[in-house]
N, C-alpha and C positions, 0 to 999 in steps of 0.2 A: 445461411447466408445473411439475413437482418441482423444477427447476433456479431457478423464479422463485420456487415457495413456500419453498425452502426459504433464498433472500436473503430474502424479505421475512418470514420467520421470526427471521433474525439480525437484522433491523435493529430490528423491535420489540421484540428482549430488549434489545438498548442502550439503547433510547428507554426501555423499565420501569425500567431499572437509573437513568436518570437522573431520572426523577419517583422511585425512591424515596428516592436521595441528595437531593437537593433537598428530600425532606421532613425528613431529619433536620436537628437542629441543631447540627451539629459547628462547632469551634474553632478555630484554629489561634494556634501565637504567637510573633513575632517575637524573635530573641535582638540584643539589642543592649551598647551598651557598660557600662548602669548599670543595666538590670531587663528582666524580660521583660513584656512587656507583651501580653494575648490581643484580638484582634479577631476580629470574624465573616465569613466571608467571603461578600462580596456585593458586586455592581457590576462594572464592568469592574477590573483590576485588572494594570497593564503589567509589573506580576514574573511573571505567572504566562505571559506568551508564552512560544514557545520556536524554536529552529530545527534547524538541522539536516539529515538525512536518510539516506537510504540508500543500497544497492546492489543490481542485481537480478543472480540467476545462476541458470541456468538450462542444463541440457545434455538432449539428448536424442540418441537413437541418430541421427546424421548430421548435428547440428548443433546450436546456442547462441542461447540469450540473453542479452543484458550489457545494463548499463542502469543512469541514476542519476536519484536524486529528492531533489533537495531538497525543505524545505517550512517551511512558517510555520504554525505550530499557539500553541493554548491552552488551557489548562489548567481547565475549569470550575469541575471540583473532584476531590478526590483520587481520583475513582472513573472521571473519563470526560475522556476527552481531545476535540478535535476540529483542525480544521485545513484548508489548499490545500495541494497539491502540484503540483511540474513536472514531469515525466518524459520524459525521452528514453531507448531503448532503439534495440539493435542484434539484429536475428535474423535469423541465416543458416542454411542449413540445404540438402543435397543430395540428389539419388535423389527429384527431389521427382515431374515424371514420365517420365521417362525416364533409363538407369545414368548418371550423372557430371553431370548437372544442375546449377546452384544457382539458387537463390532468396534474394535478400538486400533486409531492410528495414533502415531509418530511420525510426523513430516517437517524436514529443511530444508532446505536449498537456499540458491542464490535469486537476486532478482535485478533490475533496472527501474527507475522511477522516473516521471517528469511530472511535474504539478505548476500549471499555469493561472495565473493570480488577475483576472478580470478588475475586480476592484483588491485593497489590501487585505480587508479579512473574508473575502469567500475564495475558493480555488477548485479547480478541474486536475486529476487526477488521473493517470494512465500509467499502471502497473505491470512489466513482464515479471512474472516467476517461475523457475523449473523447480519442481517441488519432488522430492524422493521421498517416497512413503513405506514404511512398515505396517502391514496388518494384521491382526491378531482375533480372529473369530474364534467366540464362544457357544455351545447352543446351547439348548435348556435343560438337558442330558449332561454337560460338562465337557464332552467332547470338544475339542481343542483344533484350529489349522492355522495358518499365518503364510503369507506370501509377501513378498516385494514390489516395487510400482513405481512409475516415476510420471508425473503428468503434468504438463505446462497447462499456466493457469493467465491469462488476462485481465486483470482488476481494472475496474472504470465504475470512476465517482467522482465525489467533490465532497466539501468541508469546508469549515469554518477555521478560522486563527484569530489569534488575538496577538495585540503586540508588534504584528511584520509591518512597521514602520520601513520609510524609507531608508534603506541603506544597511537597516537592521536581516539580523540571520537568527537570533533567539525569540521565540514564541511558541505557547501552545496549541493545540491543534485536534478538531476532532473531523472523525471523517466518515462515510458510508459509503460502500464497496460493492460491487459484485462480479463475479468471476463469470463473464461472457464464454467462454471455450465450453464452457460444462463440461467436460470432463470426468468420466465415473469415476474417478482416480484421485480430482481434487477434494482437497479438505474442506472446499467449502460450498459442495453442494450434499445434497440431502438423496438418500436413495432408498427407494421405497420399490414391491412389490406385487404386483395383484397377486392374491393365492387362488383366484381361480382361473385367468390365464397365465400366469407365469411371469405376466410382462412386467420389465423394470420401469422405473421412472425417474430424471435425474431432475430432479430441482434445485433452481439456483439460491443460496441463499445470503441473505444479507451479512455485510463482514463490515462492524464498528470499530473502527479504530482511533483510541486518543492517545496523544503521544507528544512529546515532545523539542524542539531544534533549541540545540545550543550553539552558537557562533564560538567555531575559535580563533585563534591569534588575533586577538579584540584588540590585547594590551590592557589600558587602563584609561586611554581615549575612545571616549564614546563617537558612535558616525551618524549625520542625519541628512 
């Protein structure tokens, strides 16, 4: 229950953060070839997409995560971003139970993004993913099994940028993550054993990601 108050903690300061941008009446203004000219921003608005994406890394005692996300996002307004992502990742990992083990996944899926921007380069992050997974066990014998899996995963963090000037949609970006659901399923927690009760343990583990936004239908006038 801490683990869910405290996503759905992060996600309603996003959500304030964008009722209260929304109430002001900020400007922005186009630089072009003969005068600048200000508009209000409203509507949908095709400069302000963006794309891009990341990288995931991850290392833990006896094994990794690797992983990439593209994504298609937009720009609301200078304070709150939003977006889809894809994600495929790679996590292998040994000694899972028994010495010389592995355990190796394949997971993608789809996700949602919001990333809310306090000042221009730090930002608050709240990730949904449903992640469909492939597993592949190995034991120390050679012995072979693999199953199927599909497990939603809630990412909540925050990051740096560099560059998200006002009005701007291109910058990069690094970030630190962790998957609140813990899930025995997702890719990015850790699963470990007692061998002499049995008991599992699911640990959450840290998820880095640098990556980053390219603005399109710029043109060849820059916005500030």
């Amino acid at each position: 229950m801490k683990k869910l108050s405290a996503g759905a903690g992060l996600l309603g300061l996003l959500l304030l953060s964008v009722v209260v941008v929304h109430a002001q009446d900020d400007s922005v203004r186009v630089r072009n070839g003969n005068n600048d000219q200000p508009y209000k921003e409203g509507g949908f608005r095709k400069e302000n997409l963006f794309t891009g994406g990341g990288v995931t890394v991850s290392f833990f005692s006896g094994g990794s995560v690797l992983g990439a996300s593209p994504v298609l996002g937009y720009k609301f307004n200078d304070y709150f971003d939003g977006g889809i992502v894809l994600n495929y990742n790679y996590s292998g990992s040994r000694d899972i139970y028994e010495y010389n083990d592995k355990l190796r996944q394949h997971v993608f899926g789809p996700g949602v993004f919001v990333r809310g921007y306090p000042i221009s380069f730090l930002f608050l992050q709240a990730q949904f993913e449903q992640n469909f997974t492939n597993v592949r066990y190995t034991s120390k014998n050679g012995g072979t099994s693999s199953y199927n899996a599909n497990a939603p995963s809630l990412l909540l963090g925050g990051g740096y940028s560099t560059g998200r000037i006002k009005g701007g949609t291109t910058f990069f970006y690094i970030s630190v993550l962790a998957d609140v659901l813990k899930n025995r399923n997702s890719p990015y927690v850790d699963i470990s054993r007692n061998q002499q009760t049995g008991e599992e343990r699911v640990t959450i583990l840290p998820i880095i990601r640098a990556g980053v936004n390219v603005g399109l239908f710029q043109g060849r006038y820059g916005r500030y």
